[in-house]
Backbone bond lengths (Angstrom), bond angles and torsions (degrees), N, CA, C in turn:
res aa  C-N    CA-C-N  psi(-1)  N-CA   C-N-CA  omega(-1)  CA-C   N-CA-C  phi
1 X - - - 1.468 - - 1.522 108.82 -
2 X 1.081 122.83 142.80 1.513 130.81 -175.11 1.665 114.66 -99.74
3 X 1.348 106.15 119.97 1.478 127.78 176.27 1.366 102.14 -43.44
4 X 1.163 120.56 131.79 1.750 130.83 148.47 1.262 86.00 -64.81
5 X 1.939 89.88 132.13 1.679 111.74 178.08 1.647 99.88 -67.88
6 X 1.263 109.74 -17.84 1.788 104.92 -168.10 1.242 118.38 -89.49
7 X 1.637 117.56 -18.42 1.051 122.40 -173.85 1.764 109.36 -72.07
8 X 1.638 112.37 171.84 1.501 113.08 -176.47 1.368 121.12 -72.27
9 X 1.200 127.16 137.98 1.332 111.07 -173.72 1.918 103.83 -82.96
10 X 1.308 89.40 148.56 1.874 93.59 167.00 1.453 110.89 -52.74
11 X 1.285 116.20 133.20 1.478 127.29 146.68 1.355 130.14 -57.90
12 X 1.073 143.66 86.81 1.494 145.00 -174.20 1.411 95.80 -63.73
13 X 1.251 114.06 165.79 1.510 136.48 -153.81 1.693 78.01 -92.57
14 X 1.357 122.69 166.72 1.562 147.60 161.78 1.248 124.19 -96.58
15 X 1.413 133.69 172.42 1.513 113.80 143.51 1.729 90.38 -117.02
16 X 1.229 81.36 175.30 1.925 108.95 -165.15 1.236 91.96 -148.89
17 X 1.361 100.23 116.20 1.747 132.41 178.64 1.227 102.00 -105.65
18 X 1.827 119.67 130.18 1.610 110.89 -165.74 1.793 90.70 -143.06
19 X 1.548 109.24 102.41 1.781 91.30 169.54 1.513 92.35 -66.36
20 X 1.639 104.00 170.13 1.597 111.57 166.28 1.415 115.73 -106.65
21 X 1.571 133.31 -47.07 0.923 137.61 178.30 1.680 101.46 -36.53
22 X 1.207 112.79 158.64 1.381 109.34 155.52 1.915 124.32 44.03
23 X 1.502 93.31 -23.40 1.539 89.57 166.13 1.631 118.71 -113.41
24 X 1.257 97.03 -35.37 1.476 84.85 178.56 1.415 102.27 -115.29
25 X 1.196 111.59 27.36 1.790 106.52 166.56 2.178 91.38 -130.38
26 X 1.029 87.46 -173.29 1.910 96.96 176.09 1.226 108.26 -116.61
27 X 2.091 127.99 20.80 0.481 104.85 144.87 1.487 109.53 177.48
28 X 1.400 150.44 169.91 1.474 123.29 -153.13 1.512 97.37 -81.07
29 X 1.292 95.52 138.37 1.810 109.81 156.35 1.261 147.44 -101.45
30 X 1.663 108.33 19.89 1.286 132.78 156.67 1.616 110.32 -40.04
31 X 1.163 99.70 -57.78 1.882 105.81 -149.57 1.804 85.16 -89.70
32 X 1.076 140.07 -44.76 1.554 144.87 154.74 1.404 98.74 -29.49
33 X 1.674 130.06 -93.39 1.353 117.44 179.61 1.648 143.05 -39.30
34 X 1.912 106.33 -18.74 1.133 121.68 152.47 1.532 123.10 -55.26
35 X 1.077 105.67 -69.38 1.481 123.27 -176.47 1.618 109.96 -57.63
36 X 1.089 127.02 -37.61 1.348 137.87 153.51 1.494 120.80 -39.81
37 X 1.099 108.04 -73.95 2.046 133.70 166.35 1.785 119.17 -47.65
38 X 1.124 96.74 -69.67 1.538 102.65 178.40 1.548 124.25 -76.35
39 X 1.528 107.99 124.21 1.316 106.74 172.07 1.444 137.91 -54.16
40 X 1.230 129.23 137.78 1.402 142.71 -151.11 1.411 99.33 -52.85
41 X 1.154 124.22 -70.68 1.534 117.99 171.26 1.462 135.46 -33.25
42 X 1.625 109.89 -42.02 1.194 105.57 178.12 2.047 106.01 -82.45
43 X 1.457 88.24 -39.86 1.760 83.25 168.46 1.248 141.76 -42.89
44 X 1.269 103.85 -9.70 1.810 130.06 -170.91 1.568 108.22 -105.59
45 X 1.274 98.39 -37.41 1.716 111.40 -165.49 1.685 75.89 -83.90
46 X 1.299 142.83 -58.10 1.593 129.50 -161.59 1.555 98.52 -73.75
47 X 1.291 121.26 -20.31 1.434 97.57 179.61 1.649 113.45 -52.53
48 X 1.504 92.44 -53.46 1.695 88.57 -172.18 1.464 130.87 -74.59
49 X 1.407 87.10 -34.23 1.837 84.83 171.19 1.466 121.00 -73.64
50 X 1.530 128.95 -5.94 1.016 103.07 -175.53 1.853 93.77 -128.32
51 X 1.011 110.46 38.39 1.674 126.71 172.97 1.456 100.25 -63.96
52 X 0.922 131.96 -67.59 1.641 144.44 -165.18 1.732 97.10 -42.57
53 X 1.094 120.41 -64.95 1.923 137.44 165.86 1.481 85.57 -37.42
54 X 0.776 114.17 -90.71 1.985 128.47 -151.22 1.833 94.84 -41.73
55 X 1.216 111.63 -36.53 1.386 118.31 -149.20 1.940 94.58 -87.28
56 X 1.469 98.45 -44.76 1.868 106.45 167.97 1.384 108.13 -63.34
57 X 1.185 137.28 -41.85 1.491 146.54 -168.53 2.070 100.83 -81.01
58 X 1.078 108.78 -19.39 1.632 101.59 -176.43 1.864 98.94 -83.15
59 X 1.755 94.57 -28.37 1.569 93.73 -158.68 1.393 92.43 -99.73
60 X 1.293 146.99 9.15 1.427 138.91 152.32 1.819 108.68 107.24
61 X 1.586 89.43 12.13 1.902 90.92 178.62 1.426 122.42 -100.46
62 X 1.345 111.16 -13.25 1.466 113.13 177.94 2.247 94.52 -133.45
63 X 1.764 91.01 128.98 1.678 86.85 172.25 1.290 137.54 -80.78
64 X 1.245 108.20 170.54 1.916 95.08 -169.14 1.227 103.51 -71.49
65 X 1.415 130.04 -25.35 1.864 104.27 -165.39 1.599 114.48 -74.73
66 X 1.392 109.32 10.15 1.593 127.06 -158.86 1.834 81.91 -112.24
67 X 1.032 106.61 -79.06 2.105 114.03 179.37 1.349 93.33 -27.77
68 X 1.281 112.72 -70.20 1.908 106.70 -157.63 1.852 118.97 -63.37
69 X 1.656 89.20 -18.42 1.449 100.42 -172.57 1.880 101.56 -70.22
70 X 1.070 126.11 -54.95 1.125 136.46 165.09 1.495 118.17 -52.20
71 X 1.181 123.40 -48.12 1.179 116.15 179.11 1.723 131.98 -67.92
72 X 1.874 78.70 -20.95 1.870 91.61 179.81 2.115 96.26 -82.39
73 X 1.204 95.81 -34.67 1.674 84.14 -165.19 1.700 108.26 -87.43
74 X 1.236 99.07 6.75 1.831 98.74 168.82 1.712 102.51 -93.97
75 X 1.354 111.86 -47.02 1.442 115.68 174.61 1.633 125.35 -91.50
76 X 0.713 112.00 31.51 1.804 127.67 -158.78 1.629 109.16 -128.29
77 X 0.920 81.27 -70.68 1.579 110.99 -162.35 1.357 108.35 -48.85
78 X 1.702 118.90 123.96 1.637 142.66 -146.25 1.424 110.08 15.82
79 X 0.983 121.24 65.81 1.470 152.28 160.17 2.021 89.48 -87.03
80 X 1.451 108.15 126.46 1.924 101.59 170.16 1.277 92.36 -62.17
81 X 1.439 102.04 141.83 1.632 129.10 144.49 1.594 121.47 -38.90
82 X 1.178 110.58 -37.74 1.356 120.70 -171.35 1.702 114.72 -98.73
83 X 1.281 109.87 3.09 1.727 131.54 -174.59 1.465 85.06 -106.74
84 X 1.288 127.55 -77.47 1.315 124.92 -165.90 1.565 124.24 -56.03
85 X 1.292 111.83 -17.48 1.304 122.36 -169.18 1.662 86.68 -82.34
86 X 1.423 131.69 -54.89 1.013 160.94 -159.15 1.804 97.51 -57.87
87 X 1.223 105.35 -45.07 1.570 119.85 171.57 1.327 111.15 -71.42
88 X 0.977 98.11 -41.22 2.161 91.84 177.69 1.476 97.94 -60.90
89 X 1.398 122.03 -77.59 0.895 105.53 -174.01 1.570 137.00 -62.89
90 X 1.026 135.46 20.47 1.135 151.84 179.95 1.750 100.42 -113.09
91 X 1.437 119.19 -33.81 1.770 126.65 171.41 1.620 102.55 -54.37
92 X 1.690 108.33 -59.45 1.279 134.55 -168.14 1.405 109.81 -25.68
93 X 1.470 87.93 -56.05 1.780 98.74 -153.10 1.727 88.80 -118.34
94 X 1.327 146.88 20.29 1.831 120.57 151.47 1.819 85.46 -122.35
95 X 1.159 127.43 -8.16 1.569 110.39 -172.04 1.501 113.16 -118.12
96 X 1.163 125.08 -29.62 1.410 108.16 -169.41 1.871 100.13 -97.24
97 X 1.195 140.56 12.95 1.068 144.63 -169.75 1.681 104.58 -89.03
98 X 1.321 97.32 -14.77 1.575 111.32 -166.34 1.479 105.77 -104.01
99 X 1.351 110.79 -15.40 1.390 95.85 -170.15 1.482 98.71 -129.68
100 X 1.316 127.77 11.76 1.642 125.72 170.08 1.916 101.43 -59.73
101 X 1.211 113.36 143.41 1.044 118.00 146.28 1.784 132.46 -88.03
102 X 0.949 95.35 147.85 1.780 104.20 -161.06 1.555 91.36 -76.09
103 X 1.484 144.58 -54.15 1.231 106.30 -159.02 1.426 111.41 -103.90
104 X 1.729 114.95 24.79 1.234 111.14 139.47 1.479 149.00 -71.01
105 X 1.893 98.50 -26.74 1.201 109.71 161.61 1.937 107.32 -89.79
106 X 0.790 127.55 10.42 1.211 142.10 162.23 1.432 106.45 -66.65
107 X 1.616 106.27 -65.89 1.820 119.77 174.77 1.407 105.68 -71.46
108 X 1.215 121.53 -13.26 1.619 103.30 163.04 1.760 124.63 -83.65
109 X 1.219 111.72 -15.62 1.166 133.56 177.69 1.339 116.33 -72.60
110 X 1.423 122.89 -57.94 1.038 136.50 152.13 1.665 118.64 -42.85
111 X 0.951 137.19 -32.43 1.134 137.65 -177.76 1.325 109.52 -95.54
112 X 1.415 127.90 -12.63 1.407 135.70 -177.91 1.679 99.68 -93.03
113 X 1.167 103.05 -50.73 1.874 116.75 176.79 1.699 94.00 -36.89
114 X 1.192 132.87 -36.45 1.628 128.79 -147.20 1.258 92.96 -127.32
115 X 1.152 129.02 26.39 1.583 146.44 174.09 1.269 110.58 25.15
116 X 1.558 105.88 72.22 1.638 112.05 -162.77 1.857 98.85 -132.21
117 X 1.380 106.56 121.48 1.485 120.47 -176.32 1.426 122.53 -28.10
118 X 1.024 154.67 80.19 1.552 157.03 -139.88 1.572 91.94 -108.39
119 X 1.105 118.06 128.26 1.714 129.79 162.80 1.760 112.07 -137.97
120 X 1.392 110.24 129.38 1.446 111.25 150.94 1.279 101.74 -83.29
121 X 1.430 91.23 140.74 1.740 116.16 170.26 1.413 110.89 -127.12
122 X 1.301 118.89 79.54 1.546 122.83 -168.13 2.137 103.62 -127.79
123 X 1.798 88.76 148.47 1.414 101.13 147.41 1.424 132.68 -72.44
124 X 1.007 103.37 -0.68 1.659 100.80 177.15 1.999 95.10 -77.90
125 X 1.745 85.81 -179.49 1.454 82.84 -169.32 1.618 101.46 -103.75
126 X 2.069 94.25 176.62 1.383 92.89 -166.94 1.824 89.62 -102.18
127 X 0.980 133.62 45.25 1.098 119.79 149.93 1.668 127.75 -108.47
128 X 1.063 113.34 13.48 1.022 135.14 158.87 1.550 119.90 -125.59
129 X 1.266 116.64 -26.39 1.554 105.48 170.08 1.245 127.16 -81.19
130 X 1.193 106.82 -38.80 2.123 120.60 161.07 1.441 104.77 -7.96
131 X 1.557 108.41 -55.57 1.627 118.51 -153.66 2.056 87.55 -88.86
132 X 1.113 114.23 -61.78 1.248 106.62 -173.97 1.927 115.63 -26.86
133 X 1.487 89.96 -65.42 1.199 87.29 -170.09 1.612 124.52 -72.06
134 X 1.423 97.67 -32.73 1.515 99.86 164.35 1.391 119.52 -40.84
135 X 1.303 107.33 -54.33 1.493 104.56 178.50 1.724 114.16 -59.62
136 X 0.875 91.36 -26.50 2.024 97.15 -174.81 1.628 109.52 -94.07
137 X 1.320 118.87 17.44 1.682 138.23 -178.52 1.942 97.10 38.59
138 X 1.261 100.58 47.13 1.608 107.84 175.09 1.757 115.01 -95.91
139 X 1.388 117.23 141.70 1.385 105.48 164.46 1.898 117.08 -95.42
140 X 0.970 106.29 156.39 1.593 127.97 -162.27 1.369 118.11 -125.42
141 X 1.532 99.11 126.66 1.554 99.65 172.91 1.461 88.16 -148.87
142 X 1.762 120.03 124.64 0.990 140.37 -154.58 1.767 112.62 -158.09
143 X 1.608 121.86 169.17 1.315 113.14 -164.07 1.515 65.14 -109.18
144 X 1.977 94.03 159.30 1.182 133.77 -177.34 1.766 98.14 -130.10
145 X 1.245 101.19 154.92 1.970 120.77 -175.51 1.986 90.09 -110.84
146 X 1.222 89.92 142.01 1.329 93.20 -170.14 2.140 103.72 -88.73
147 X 1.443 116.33 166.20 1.303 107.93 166.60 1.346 109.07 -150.35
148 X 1.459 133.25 154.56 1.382 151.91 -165.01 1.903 96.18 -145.21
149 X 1.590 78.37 108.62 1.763 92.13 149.45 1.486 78.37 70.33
150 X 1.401 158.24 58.81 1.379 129.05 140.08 1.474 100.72 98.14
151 X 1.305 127.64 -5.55 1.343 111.51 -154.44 1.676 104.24 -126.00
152 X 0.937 170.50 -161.97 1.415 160.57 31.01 1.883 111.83 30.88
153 X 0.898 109.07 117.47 1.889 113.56 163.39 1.073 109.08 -95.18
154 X 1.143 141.93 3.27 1.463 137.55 -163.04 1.448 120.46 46.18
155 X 1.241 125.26 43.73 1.157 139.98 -164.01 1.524 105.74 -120.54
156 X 1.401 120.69 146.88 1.942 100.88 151.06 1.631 93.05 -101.03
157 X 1.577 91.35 156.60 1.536 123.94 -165.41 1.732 90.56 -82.10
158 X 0.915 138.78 100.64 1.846 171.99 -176.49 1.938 83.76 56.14
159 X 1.142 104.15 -153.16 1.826 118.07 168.84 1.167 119.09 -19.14
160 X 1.764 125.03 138.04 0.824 120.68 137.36 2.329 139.33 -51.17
161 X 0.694 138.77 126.85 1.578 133.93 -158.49 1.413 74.66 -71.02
162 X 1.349 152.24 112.62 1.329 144.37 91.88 1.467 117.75 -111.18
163 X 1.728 112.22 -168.64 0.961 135.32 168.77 1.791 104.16 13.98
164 X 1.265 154.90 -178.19 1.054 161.23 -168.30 1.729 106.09 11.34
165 X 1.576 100.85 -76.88 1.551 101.24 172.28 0.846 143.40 -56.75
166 X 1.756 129.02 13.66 1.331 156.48 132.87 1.292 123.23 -39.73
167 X 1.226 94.58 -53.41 1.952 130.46 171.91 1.817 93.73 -57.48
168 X 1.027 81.02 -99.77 2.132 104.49 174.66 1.886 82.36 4.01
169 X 1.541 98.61 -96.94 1.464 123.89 -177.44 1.724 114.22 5.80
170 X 1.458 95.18 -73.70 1.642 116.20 -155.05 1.675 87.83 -77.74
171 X 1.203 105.17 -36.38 1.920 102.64 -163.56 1.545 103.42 -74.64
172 X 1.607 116.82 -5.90 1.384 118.52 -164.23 1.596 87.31 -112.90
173 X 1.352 128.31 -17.22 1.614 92.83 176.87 1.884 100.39 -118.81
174 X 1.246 119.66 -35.53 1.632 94.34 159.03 1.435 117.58 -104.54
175 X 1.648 110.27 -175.70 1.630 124.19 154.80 1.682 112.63 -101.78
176 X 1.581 88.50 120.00 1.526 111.95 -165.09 1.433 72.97 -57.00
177 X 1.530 133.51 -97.90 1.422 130.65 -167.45 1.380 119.49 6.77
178 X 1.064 124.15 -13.34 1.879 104.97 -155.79 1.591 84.35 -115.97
179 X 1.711 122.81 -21.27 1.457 118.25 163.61 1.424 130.03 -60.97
180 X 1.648 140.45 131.09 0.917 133.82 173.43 1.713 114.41 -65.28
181 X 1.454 117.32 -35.29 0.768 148.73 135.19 1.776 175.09 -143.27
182 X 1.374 135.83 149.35 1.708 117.88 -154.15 1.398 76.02 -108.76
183 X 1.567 89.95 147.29 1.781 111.55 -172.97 1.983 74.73 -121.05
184 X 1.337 102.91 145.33 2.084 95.53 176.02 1.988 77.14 -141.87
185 X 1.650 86.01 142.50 1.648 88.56 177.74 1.408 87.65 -127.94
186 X 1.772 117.95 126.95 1.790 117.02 156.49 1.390 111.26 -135.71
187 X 1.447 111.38 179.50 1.214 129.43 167.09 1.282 140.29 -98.42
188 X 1.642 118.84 -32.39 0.897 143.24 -125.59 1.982 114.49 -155.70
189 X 1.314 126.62 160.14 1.579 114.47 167.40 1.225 106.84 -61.98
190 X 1.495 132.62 -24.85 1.254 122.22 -158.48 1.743 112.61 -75.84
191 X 1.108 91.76 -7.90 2.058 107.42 -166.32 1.833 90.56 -107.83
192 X 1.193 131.65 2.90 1.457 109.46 -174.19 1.343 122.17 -77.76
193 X 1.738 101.50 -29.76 1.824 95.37 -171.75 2.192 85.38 -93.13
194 X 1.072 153.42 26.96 1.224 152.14 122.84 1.710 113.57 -56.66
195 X 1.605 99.27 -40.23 1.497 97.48 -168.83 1.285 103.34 -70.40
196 X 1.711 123.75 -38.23 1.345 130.37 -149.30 1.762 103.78 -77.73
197 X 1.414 133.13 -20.77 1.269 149.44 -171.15 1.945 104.56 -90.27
198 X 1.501 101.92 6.98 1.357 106.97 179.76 1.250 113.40 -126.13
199 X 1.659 127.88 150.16 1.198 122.42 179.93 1.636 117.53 -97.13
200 X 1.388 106.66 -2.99 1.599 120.18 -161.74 1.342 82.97 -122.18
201 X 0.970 149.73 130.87 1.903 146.57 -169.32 1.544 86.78 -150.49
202 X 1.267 97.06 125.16 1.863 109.63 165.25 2.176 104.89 -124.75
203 X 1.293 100.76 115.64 1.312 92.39 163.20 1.223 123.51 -139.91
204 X 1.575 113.91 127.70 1.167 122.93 -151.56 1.157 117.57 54.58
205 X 1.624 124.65 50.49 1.456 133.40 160.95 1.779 114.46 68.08
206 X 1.744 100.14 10.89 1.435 102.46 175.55 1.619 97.26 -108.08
207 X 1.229 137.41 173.80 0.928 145.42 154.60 1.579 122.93 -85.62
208 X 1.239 124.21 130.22 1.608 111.43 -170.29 1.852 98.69 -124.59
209 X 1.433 105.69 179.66 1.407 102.24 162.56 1.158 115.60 -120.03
């Protein structure tokens, strides 16, 4: 049957690109999920030895996927698989409840109302985000820590999810094409080539072009 040219056209569904760090929380939860996870002793002993990193990485000379890489396999590493998993979810539900921002889950709401594909695409990990988003009927593409034999290697399990492999991510599980349009929300450099694959770009909760 043929559309009246006058009538409204259907709205096709969107996708909605959401970093979490810093965008949909108030503030990163890397160094929060550390401090959470790792025991007090060794947390103390990595403060200092790996100060010098932290201290190049504040001032813009050494990058984060290099900081976190070190920091996860000094504090990580043969930690059980089944303890840490145990910690995400235990992060999930007493820590990140505190630091969501409201009119991000506001913009997730809104974007669900118009039945439009919602994904976090974050470096944080999925052992604690699994549950987040599950609970928020969100899809997820997130970095994972790798494990052997039961244990943690202190490794991440292939890429960290930033900058490029953000991209990788979303382009590997849909076709942007079939969207009328990608809404990409970040904070940060690490979200720009995510932002740049979108026509609706929010950074830092402003809209840019």
């Amino acid at each position: 049957m043929m559309r009246d040219r006058h009538s409204p056209r259907l709205r096709m569904p969107d996708l909605a690109l959401f970093d979490f760090d810093g965008t949909i929380t108030t503030r990163e939860t890397f160094p929060d999920f550390m401090r959470f996870a790792v025991p007090p002793t060794r947390l103390a002993i990595g403060k200092v030895l790996l100060a010098p990193l932290i201290a190049g990485y504040r001032i813009g000379a050494i990058p984060g996927v290099r900081v976190r890489a070190r920091i996860v396999r000094f504090g990580m590493r043969g930690m059980a698989e089944a303890h840490y998993l145990e910690l995400g979810r235990r992060f999930a539900n007493e820590v990140l409840p505190g630091v969501i921002r409201a009119e991000a889950l506001d913009r997730v709401a809104w974007h669900r109302r118009h039945g439009d594909e919602v994904v976090v695409v974050s470096g944080g990990f999925d052992a604690y985000l699994v549950h987040w988003c599950a609970a928020h009927g969100l899809a997820l593409a997130c970095s994972s820590l790798e494990a052997r034999d039961g244990h943690l290697t202190g490794d991440y399990r292939g890429a960290q999810c930033v900058r490029e492999e953000k991209v990788r991510r979303v382009r590997e599980s849909y076709d942007l094409a079939a969207f009328d349009h990608i809404h990409a929300y970040g904070d940060t450099k690490e979200d720009l080539e995510m932002l740049r694959i979108a026509n609706r770009r929010y950074y830092q909760w402003r809209e840019v072009a």
